[in-house]
C-alpha positions in Angstrom: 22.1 -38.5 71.5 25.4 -37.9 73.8 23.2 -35.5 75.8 20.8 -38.4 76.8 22.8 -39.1 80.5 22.2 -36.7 83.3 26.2 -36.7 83.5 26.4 -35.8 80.2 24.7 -33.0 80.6 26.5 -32.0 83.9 29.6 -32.7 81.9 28.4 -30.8 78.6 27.5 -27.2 80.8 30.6 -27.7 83.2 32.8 -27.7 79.9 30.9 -24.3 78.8 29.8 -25.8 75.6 26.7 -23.1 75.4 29.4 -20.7 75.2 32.1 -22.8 73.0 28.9 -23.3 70.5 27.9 -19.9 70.2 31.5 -18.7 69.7 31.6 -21.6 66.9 28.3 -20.4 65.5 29.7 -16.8 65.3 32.9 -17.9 63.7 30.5 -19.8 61.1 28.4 -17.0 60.0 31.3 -14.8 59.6 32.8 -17.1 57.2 30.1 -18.0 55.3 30.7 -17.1 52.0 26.7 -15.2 51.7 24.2 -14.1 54.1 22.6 -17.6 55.8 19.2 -15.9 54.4 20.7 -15.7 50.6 23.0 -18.6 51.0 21.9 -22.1 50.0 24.2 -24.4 51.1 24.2 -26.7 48.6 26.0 -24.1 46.2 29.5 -24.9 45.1 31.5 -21.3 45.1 34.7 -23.0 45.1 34.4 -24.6 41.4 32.7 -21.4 40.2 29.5 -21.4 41.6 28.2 -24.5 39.2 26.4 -27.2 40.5 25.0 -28.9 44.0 27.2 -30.8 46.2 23.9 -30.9 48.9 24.3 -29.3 52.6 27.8 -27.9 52.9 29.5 -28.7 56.1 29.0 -25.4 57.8 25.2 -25.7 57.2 25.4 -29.0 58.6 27.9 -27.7 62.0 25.3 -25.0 62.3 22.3 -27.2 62.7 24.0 -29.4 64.7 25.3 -27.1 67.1 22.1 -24.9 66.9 20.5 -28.4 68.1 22.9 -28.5 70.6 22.8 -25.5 72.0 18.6 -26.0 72.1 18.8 -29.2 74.0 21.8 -27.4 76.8 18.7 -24.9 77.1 16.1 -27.7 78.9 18.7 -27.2 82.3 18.8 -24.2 84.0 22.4 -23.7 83.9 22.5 -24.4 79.9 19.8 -21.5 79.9 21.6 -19.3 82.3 25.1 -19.7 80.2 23.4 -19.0 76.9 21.1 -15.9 78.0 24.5 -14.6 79.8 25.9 -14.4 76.4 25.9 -11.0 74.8 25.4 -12.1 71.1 22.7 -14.7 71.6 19.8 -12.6 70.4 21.1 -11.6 67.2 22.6 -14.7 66.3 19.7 -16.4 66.6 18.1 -14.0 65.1 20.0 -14.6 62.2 20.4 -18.8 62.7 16.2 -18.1 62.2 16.4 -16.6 58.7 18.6 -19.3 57.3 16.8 -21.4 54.4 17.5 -24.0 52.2 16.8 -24.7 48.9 14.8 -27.6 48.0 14.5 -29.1 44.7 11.0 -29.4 44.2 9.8 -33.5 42.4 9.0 -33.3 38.3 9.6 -29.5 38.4 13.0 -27.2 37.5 12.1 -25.1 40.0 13.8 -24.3 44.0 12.0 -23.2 46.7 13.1 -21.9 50.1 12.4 -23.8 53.0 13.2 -23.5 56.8 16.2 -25.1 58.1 16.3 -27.4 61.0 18.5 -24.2 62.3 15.7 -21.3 62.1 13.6 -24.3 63.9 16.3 -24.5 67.0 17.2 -20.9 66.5 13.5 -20.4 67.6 13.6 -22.9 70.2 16.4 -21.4 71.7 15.3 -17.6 72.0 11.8 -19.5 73.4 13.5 -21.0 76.1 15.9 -18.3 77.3 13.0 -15.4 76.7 10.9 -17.9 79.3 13.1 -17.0 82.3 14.6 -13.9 81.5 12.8 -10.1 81.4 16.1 -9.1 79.8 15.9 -11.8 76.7 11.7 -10.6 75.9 13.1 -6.8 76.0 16.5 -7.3 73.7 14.3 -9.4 70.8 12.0 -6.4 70.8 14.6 -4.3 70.2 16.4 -6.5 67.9 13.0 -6.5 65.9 12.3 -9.8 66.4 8.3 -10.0 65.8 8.4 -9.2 62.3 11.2 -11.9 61.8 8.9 -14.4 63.7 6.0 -13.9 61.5 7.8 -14.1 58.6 9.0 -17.8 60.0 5.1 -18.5 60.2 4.3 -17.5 57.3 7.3 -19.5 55.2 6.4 -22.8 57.8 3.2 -23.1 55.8 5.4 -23.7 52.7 7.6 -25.9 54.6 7.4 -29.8 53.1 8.8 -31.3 56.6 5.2 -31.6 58.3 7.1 -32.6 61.7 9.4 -29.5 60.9 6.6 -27.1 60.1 4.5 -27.9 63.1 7.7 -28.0 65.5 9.2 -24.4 64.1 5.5 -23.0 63.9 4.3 -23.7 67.8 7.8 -22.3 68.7 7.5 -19.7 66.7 3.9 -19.0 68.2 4.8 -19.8 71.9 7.9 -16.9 71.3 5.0 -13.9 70.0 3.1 -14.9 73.1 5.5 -13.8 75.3 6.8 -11.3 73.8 3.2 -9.9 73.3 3.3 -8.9 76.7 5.7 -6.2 76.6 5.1 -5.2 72.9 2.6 -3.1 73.3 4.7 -0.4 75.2 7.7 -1.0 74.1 9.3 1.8 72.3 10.7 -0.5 69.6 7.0 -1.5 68.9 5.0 2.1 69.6 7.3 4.0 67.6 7.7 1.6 64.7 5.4 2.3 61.4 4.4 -1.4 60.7 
């Protein structure tokens, strides 16, 4: 990985790339064609709609930059930068939802499965929430628990063991701490779930 020298790093959160790569991701979704939770990513809209070409190249930029943004997020100044951001809950809020379809072996049938994005989406909230009162309170309010169960609950179907158990203890690790403050938070006491 570039990010594997200390100076890299430096160089990486000097440049702003948190930032750049959130603007990026926000330019992505916006363009994307279908909401990242309806949208495949393998389906060809262009040549009307028949066919797979495989990832397109935004799903692929997304996950890469997601990645990216998760690995800025070990160093304190990569976590200050991305928390600093105003958009960064609900856009990885909605980097969690994506899914990709998967053909499944000697069957005709798709099924959903997490993308490495929802994975680092999760990762990223995780580490930001970690250091920052501010973060836990905004993905209450952005209704991020029922979101995070859902990720749970669609990990089990997940076919990428390594993926399943990476997404699923972030997942877990994010409801702990925001279980602290759920249970008076207005978002939480006033909601009928």
């Amino acid at each position: 990985s570039c990010l594997s020298s200390s100076d890299n790093w430096v160089l990486a959160i000097e440049a702003k790339a948190p930032s750049v790569l959130i603007e990026l991701l926000l330019i992505l979704v916006i363009e994307m064609p279908a909401p990242p939770m309806a949208n495949d990513f393998g389906h060809d809209r262009k040549h009307g709609g028949h066919g797979h070409r495989g990832p397109s190249a935004s799903s692929t930029t997304i996950e890469m930059a997601i990645a990216t943004i998760e690995l800025l997020c070990r160093r304190s100044e990569g976590r200050e930068m991305v928390s600093s951001h105003a958009i960064v809950v609900p856009l990885m809020k909605k980097m969690m939802m994506m899914r990709k379809k998967i053909k499944v072996s000697n069957t005709n049938s798709n099924h959903q499965q997490l993308s490495r994005a929802s994975e680092c989406a999760c990762g990223v909230l995780l580490s930001i929430a970690r250091h920052s009162v501010k973060i836990q309170e905004e993905s209450l309010e952005e209704s991020m628990v029922p979101h995070l169960l859902l990720l749970l609950q669609q990990s089990q179907c997940n076919t990428n063991t390594n993926a399943n158990d990476r997404g699923k203890k972030k997942a877990i690790n994010l409801l702990k701490l925001l279980q602290t403050n759920w249970p008076h938070h207005p978002c939480i006491t006033n909601a009928n779930y």
